[in-house]
C-alpha positions as CSV (number, residue, x, y, z in Angstrom):
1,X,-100.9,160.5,-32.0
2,X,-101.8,162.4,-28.9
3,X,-99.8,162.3,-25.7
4,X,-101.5,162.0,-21.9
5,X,-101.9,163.6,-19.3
6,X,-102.7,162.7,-15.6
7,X,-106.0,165.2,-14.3
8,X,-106.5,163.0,-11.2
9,X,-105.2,160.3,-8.6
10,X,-106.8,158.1,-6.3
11,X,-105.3,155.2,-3.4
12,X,-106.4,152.8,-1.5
13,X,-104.8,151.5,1.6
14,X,-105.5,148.1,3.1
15,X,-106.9,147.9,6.7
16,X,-104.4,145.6,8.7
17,X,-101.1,147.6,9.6
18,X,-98.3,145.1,10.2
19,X,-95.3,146.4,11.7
20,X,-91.5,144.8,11.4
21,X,-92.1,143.8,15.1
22,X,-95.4,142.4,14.4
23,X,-93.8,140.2,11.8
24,X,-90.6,139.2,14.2
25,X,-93.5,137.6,16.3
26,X,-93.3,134.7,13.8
27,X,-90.4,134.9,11.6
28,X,-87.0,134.8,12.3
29,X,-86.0,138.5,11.5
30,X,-86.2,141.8,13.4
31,X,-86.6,145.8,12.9
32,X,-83.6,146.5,12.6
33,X,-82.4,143.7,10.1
34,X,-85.5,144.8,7.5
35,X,-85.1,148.6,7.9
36,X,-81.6,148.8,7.6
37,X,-81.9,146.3,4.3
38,X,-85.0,147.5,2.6
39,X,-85.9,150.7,4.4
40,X,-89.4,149.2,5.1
41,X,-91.4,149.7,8.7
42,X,-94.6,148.5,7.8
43,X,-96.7,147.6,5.5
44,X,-100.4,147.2,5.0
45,X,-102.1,143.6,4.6
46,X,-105.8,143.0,3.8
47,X,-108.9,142.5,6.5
48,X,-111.1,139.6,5.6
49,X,-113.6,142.0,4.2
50,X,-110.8,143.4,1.9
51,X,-109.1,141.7,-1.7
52,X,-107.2,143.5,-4.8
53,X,-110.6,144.1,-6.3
54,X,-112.1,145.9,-3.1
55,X,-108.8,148.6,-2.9
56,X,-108.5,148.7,-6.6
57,X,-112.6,150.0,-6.6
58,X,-111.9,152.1,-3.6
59,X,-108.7,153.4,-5.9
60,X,-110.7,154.0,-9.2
61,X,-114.1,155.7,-7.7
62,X,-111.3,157.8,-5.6
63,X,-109.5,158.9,-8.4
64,X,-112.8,160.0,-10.4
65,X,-113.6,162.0,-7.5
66,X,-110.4,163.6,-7.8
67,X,-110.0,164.3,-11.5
68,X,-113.7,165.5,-11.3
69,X,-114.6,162.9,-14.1
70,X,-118.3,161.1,-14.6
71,X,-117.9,157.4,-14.2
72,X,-119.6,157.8,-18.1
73,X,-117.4,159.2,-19.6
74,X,-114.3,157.2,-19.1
75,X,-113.7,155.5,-22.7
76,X,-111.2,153.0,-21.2
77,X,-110.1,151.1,-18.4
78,X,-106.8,149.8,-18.0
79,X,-105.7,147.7,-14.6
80,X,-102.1,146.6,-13.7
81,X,-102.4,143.5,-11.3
82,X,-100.1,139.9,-10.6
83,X,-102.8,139.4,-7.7
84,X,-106.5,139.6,-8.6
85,X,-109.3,137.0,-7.3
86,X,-109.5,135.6,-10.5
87,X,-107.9,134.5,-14.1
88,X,-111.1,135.7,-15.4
89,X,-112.9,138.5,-15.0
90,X,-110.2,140.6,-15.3
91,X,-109.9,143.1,-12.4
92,X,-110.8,146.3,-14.9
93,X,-114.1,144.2,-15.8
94,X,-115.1,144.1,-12.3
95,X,-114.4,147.5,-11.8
96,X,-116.3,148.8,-14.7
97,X,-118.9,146.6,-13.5
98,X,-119.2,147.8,-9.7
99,X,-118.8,151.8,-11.2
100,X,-121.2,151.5,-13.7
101,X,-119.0,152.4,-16.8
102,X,-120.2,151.8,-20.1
103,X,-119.9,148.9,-22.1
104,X,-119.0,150.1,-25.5
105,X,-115.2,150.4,-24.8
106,X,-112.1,148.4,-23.9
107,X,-111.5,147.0,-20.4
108,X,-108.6,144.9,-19.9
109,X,-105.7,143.8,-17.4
110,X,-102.0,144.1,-17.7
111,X,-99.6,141.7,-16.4
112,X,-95.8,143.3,-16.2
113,X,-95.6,143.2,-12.3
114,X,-94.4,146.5,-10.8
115,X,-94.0,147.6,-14.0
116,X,-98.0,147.0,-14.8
117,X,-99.5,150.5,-14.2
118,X,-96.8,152.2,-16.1
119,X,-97.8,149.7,-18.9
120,X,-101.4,150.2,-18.5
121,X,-100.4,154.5,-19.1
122,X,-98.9,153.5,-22.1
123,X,-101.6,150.8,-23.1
124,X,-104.5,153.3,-22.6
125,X,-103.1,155.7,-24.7
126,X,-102.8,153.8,-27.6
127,X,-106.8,152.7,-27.0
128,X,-108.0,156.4,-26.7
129,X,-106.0,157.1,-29.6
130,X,-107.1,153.9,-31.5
131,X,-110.8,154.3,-30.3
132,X,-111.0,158.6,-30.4
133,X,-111.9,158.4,-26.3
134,X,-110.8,161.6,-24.0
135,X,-110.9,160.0,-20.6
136,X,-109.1,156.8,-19.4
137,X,-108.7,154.9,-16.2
138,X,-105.5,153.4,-15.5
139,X,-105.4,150.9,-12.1
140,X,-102.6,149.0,-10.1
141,X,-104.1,146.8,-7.0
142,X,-102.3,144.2,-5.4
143,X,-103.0,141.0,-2.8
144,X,-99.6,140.1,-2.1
145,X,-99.9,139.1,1.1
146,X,-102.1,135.7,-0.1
147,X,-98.8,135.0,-1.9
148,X,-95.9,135.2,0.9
149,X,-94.3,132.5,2.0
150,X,-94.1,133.2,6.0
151,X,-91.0,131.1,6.2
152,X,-89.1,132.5,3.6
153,X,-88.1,135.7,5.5
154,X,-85.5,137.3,2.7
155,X,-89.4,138.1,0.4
156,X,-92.2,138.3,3.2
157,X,-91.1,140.9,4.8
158,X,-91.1,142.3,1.6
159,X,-94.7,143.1,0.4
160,X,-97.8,144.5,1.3
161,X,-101.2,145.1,0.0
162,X,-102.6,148.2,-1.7
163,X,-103.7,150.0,-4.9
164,X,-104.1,153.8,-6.8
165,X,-105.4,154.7,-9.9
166,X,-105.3,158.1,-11.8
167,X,-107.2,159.4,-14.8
168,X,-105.8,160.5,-17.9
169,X,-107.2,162.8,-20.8
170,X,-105.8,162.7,-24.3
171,X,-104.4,166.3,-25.2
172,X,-102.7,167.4,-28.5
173,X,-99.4,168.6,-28.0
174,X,-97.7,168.8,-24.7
175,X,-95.0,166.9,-22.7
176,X,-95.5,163.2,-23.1
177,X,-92.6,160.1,-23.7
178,X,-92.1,156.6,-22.8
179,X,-89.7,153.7,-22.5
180,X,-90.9,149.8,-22.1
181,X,-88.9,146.9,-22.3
182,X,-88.4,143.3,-20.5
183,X,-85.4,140.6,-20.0
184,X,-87.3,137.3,-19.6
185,X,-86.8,135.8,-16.4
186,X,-87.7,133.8,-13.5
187,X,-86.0,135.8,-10.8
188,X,-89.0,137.1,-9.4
189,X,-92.1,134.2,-10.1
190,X,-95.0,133.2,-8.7
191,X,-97.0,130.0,-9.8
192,X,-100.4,129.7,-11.6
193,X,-103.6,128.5,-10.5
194,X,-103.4,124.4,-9.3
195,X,-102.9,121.9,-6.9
196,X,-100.3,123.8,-4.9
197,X,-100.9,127.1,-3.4
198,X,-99.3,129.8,-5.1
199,X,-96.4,131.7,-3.3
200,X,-93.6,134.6,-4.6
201,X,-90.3,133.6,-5.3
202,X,-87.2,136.1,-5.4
203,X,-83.8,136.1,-6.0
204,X,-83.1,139.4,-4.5
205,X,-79.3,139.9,-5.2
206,X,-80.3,139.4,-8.9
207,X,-83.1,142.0,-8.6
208,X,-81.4,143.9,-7.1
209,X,-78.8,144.1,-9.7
210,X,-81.6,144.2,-12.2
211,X,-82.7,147.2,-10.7
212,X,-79.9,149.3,-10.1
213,X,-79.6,149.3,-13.8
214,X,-83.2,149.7,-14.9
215,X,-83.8,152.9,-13.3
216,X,-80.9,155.1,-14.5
217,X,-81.5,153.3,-18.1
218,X,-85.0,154.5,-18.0
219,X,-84.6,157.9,-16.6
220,X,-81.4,158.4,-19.5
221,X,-83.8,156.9,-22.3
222,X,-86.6,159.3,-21.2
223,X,-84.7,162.7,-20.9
224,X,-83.0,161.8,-24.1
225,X,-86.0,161.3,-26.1
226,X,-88.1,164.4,-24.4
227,X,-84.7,166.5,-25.1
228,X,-84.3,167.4,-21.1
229,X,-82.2,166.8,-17.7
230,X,-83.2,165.7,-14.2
231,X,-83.2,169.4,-13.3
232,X,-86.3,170.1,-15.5
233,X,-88.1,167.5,-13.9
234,X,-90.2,168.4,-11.0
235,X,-90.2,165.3,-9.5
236,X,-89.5,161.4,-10.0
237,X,-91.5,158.5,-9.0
238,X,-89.7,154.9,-8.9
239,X,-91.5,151.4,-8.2
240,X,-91.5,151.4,-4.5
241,X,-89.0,148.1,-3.9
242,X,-86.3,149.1,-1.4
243,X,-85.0,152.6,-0.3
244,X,-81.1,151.4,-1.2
245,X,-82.1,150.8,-4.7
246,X,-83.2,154.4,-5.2
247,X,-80.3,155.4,-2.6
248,X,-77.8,153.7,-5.2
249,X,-79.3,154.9,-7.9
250,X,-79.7,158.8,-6.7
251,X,-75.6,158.4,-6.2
252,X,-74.9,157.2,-9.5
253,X,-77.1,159.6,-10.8
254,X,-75.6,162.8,-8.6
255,X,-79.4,163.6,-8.4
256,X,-80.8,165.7,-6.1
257,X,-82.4,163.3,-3.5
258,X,-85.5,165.5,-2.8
259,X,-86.5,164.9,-6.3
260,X,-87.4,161.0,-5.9
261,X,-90.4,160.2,-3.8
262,X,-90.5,157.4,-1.4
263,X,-92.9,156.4,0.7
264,X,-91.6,152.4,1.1
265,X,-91.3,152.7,4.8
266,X,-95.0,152.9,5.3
267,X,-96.2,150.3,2.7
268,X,-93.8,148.0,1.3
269,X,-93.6,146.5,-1.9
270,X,-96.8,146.8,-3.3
271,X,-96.3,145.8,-6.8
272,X,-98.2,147.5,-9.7
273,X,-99.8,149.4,-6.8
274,X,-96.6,151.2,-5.7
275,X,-96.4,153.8,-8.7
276,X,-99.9,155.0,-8.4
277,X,-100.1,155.1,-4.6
278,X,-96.8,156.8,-3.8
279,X,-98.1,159.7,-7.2
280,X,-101.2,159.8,-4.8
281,X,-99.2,161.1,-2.3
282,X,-97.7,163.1,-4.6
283,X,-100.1,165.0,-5.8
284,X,-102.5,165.5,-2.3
285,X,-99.5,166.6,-0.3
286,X,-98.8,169.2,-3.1
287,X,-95.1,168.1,-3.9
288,X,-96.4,168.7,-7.5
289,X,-98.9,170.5,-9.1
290,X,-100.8,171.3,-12.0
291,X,-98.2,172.0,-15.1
292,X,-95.6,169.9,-13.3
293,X,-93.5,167.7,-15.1
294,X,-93.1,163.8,-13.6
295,X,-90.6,161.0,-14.1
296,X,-92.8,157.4,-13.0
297,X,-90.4,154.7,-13.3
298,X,-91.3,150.9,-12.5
299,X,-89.3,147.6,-12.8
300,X,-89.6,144.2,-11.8
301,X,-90.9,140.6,-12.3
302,X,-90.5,139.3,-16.5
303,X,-88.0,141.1,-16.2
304,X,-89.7,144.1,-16.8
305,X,-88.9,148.5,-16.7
306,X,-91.0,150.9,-17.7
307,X,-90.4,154.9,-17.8
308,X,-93.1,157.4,-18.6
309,X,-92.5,161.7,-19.0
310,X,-95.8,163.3,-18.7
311,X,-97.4,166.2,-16.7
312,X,-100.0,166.5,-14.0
313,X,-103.0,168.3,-15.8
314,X,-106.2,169.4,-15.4
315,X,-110.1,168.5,-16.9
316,X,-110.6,170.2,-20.0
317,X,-114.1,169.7,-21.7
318,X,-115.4,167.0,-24.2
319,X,-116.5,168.4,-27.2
320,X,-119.6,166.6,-29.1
């Protein structure tokens, strides 16, 4: 089977910048009380022009750009989303649709919360191995902000919208591993489609909790199975949640802090969106490179974790 690698990355910010003193217009909270909790200063929310499928296009066509791959010859799409406009189409159909990407291969969305775009990595490698495709298109997008509860001020000050994408190529050999796994839960739940409007609930002393053990269980799991340590890792990428969750973990870890990327304070909790936006970042601000070996770690509503080992890489031809 042949492993992944990532050749490009794309991100997509939502217009509307809320600040913590925007939000202490309205609810009962303040600066102070969210930063010193979550590490969050603002977050982005969408315009009326804007919804998970607008960002996660904007994500997709920018991560093309990036990897310098034709919208042709991407053999599958994979998109990682609690939030889209609809049940069905999926959000990867519309995408496909509004890029003009063929129609002989699989499109499909993943549901595993802020685990979903790690998911969708490991899920499009096993279609462009399955189908004998080079190029995939892996997506996380998120509306969360049509889903907070204003009133509830321990989860809306919480989320934000967003979404990134990368591109993968299949490559035979290299560096390549993954962990996926899921505690089934209702700690973090949000309802379906009815009479009642559909708002996020979270019990955030138990995800917490949760989370505090996923990430060092992933990270262990992931340098066991690719036969490394944290010091031959260039850099680590956790779901974006809280900067004391990483904090905590980093200690329990003795880890070197510059090592694990976090970019919380500017966006929130963006869900599936969180991995691929803050690798983005990543990658344009050149904190890793080519030949670079990542970490992406995600956990959250199902319960669910996810770890991928991989490495940033660049286009290398189709042949036939």
């Amino acid at each position: 089977m042949k492993n992944i690698e990532i050749i490009g990355t794309g991100m997509a910010k939502a217009k509307r910048c809320i600040t913590n003193d925007d939000l202490a217009k309205t609810v009962d909270t303040s600066d102070e009380w969210i930063t010193t909790r979550t590490g969050i200063k603002e977050r982005r929310f969408c315009s009326e022009e804007e919804d998970a499928y607008t960002l996660a296009y904007e994500a997709a066509r920018n991560a093309l750009s990036s990897a310098n791959v034709k919208a042709e010859e991407i053999d599958c799409i994979v998109c990682g989303t609690i939030s889209g406009e609809y049940v069905t189409p999926s959000m990867a159909c519309l995408v496909q649709k509004e890029l003009g990407i063929k129609e002989d291969i699989p499109v499909l969305d993943v549901n595993a919360a802020c685990s979903g775009f790690i998911y969708g990595l490991e899920v499009a490698r096993g279609l462009l191995n399955s189908t004998g495709g080079s190029y995939g298109l892996v997506i996380g997008c998120e509306h969360l902000s049509k889903l907070l509860d204003m009133e509830d001020r321990n989860t809306c000050v919480l989320f934000g919208d967003g979404a990134g994408a990368c591109v993968i190529q299949t490559v035979e050999g290299g560096l390549y591993q993954s962990v996926l796994g899921a505690r089934g839960g209702y700690e973090i739940a949000v309802e379906g489609p009815g009479k009642e409007r559909s708002i996020i609930h979270m019990d955030g002393k138990a995800v917490f909790k949760f989370a505090v053990e996923a990430i060092p269980k992933c990270l262990h799991e992931l340098q066991k199975k690719g036969n490394i340590t944290l010091d031959d890792v260039d850099m680590v990428v956790c779901h974006q949640a809280n900067s004391r969750i990483i904090d905590h973990c980093i200690r329990k870890l003795h880890a070197d802090a510059g090592k694990f990327y976090k970019n919380m304070d500017r966006f929130g909790n963006t869900s599936a969106a969180s991995v691929p936006m803050a690798l983005d970042e990543v990658v344009k601000t050149k904190k890793a490179k080519v030949g670079d070996t990542l970490m992406l770690v995600g956990f959250g509503g199902g319960l669910t974790w996810a770890g991928v080992l991989l490495r940033i890489g660049e286009k290398h031809e189709t042949i036939g």
